[in-house]
N, C-alpha and C positions, 0 to 999 in steps of 0.2 A: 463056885466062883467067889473069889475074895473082892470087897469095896470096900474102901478106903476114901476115908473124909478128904474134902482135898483143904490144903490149908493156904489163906494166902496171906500169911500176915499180914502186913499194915498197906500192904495194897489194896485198891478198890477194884471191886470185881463189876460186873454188871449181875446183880442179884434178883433182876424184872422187869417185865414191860407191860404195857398196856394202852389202849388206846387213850393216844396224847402222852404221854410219859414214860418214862424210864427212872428207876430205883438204882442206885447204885449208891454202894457202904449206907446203905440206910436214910439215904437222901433222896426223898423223890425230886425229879427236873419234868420241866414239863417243855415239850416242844424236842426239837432237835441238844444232839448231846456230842458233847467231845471226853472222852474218858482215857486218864492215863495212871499209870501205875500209883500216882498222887494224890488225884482227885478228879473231879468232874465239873464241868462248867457250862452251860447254857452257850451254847454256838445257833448262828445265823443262818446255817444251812447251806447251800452247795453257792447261794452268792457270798458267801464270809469265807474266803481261803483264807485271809492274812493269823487267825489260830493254827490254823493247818499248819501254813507253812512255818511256826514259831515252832513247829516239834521237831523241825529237820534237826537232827544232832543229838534231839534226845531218845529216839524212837527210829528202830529201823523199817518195822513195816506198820501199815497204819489201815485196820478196815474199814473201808467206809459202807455202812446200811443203808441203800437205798431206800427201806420204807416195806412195807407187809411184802413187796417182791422187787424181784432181782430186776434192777434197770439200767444202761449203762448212765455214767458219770460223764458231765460234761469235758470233752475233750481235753479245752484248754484248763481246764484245773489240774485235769490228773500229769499230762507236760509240767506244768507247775510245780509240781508237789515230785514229780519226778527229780526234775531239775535240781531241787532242792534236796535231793538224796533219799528221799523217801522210796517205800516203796510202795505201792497202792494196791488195795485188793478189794474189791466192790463186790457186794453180795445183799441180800435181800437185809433188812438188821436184826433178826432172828439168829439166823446163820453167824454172822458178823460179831453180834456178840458171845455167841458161845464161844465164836474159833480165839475171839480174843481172851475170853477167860481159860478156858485150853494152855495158849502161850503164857498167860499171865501168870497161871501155876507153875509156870516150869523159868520163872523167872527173866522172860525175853524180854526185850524193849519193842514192848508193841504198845499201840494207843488205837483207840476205833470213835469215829463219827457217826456219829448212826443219826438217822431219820426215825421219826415216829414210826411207828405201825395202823395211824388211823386216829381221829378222832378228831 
């Protein structure tokens, strides 16, 4: 089997987590995270949409990590973020952020919210 490094130039991948934080392009954050092909910022968590909703137009699909496991997302956010032309995909943030480094590689317009895993 052949591997191959994956390369993501100057975009920010999600490079770790851990309880209470997340590592991305070499930046630890601690708490909740919004990561986009640009950089990464310190988000409020599932009562902070108004970040969210500022991706509509830059980002087609957007994962959000519910935290160590899969939980569903408050209703009226993910309507929200719909509305707004997103498209929303909710998964544990483990999963979440792999699937967005996955896309990120292959150059998509994806952005992921992830919750902590604990701590």
């Amino acid at each position: 089997m052949r591997l191959t490094e994956i390369a993501f130039g100057d975009a920010r991948p999600v490079e770790g987590y851990g309880p209470g934080f997340f590592r991305i392009g070499g930046q630890v954050i601690a708490g909740p995270v919004i990561v986009t092909r640009t950089g990464a910022q310190s988000w409020g968590g599932l009562d902070d949409p108004a970040p969210l909703l500022a991706l509509a137009g830059e980002v087609d699909v957007l994962f959000l990590g519910m935290g160590a496991e899969i939980a569903r997302p408050p209703a009226g956010l993910v309507a929200a973020l719909e509305a707004a032309g997103l498209g929303v995909e909710a998964m544990a943030s483990p999963p979440a952020a792999r699937t967005y480094n996955v896309l990120l590689a292959e150059a998509r317009r994806v952005a992921a919210a992830l919750l902590p895993v604990g701590g």
